[in-house]
C-alpha angles and dihedrals in degrees: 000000000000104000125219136192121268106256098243099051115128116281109219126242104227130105097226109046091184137347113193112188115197109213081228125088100255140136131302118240130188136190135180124187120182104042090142101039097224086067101078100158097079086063095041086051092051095044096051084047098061089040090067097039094054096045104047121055100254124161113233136196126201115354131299117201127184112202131186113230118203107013100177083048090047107053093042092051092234131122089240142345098224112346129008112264094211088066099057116071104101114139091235099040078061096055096050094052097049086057086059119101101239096250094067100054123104122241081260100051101052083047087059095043093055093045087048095048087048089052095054100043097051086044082059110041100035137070125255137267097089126190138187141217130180113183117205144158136198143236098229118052121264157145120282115270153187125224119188135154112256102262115128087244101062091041091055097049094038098058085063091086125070100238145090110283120199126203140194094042100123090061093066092045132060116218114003104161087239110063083046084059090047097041074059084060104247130120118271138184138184119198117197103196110187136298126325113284108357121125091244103059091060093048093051093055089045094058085040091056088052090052098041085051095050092043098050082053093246084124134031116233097234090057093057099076097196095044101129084046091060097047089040087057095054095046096052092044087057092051092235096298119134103156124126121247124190124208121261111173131009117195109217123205118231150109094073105274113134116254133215138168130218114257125254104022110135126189125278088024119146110234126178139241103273100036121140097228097170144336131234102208097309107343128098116235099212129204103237092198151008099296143149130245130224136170101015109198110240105150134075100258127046137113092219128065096192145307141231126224140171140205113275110226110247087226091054087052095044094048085042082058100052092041088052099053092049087050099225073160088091093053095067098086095069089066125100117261087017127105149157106261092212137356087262075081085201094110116051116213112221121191113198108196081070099030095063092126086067133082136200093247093051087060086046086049081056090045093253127138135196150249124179108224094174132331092281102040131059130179115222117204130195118217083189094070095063101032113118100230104156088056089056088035093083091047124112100237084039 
């Protein structure tokens, strides 16, 4: 029996919970856990880990580091002191807060800084490939699962494990770290393992971390004894589904209502046309059609109340895959209602009043997302034109 850290244990103050360097030439992965302090699991997971690795004669390759996200958070048991950390990595926020004396930034934003600092300096001193790893839980129950931006990359290193895997959330949120890692070109995944505290939720990171680290190529499968335990685990805690589900709807919460969401929804749980799934103040938020739910709200802090998602055809994924690689991307700006936004030809400008013929799952087909400049104007993004493809091509799942 594999065995996993109590869930109260203490959670440990330093930035770098491990760093484990092969003497052979391998990847670099990195993972952070506690990015949002009242998720404590991701830390434990890492902790228990590098225990092991340091502990039992493996033979790595590359460099693995384990990094704590939000400390402050984290020793306080709360998702953020001020603002919430996960919300923060845009390009230009990041800008602006480096140009802050530094007794003017927020707790977040000298955590940020530091991450940041961390991220940079690994990118420059260390060998590709790189891989990423964000560890989260959630406040409703649910089964393990996998979040990614929709680059090919992402998709293709993501099916690996044996767990749901969602697409299209960073275009409802502004600033995971994340997306500002993918944006970079790596790959880059986010786990959500179960809900906040319980047992499960760190053993499922934990068997999440063995796999990540077999798959990225750090440790040969041969040399992780309970391997096949691990991937069995997940499998069974995810109840055998390993589709892909792209968000639909996210509820925001804002304008000062109180909201508050029905008891008892988990994620991934069907729900019908018809179904109460919150309240703000006084009002039912009603469920207009058969739908999904994922990420119920159930904690104090939080911008969304929940989302909506559905199941993504294998044939969709399969035809996405083939437009992508013969770039017919690079032929929507002859359309009408559809430019560049700059010379940089990396944003596309869509004006709606003249794009009506298009949809907003034909851009995702294309690996576009969205955001809404007025009611008129959207920006579509690729995820294909940074991705670093040539430094995955040479790996073995590519």
């Amino acid at each position: 029996m594999i065995s996993a850290p109590k869930p109260d244990i203490h959670i440990g103050t330093k930035r770098i919970i491990g760093h484990v360097e092969g003497k052979e030439k391998g990847p670099t992965f990195l993972c952070f856990g506690g990015i949002h302090g009242n998720e404590p699991s991701g830390v434990k997971a890492l902790e228990h880990v590098f225990e092991k690795l340091n502990a039992t004669s493996f033979l790595p390759k590359g460099n693995f580091y384990g990094i704590r996200g939000n400390l402050p958070a984290l020793l306080m048991k709360k998702r953020f002191v001020e603002s919430d950390l996960n919300r923060m990595w845009v390009t230009t926020k990041i800008k602006k807060i480096q140009g802050k004396p530094e007794s003017d930034r927020t707790t977040e934003e000298k955590e940020l800084l530091e991450i940041h600092d961390l991220i940079i300096r690994i990118l420059e001193t260390k060998e590709p490939p790189f891989y990423f790893v964000d560890l989260h839980t959630t406040s409703s129950k649910t089964l393990p699962f996998i979040t990614i931006n929709d680059a090919l990359i992402n998709r293709k290193f993501s099916r690996l494990f044996p767990v749901p895997i969602i697409l299209g959330i960073e275009e409802y949120l502004e600033g995971p770290l994340l997306s500002y890692i993918n944006q970079k070109g790596y790959v880059s995944l986010g786990f959500e393992s179960g809900q906040h505290q319980e047992r499960e939720a760190i053993e499922n990171s934990i068997s999440f971390l063995w796999l990540s680290l077999v798959f990225s190529g750090f440790l040969e499968k041969k040399s992780v004894p309970d391997f096949k335990h691990h991937s069995e685990r997940l499998r069974t805690r995810a109840n055998n589904h390993t589709e892909f589900y792209e968000v639909v709807h996210r509820h925001a919460i804002g304008g000062g209502n109180m909201f508050r969401m029905e008891p008892g929804f988990q994620s991934f749980e069907k729900v019908p046309q018809g179904t109460i799934l919150a309240y703000e103040g006084e009002k039912a938020i009603i469920a207009k059609k058969d739908t999904i739910v994922f990420m119920p709200l159930y904690q104090e802090q939080g911008e969304e109340g929940f989302f909506l998602i559905r199941r993504i055809p294998k044939w969709a994924l399969a035809w996405s895959a083939v437009l992508r690689r013969i770039r017919i991307q690079e032929l929507l700006s002859l359309l009408p209602g559809i430019s560049w936004k700059d010379k940089k030809k990396e944003i596309l400008l869509v004006n709606l009043k003249v794009a009506k013929f298009l949809t907003r799952p034909f851009f995702h087909l294309l690996g576009y997302r969205h955001r809404t400049l007025d009611k008129d104007h959207i920006l579509m993004q690729n995820r294909e034109r940074t991705a670093k493809n040539d430094s995955y091509r040479n790996e073995w799942w590519y």
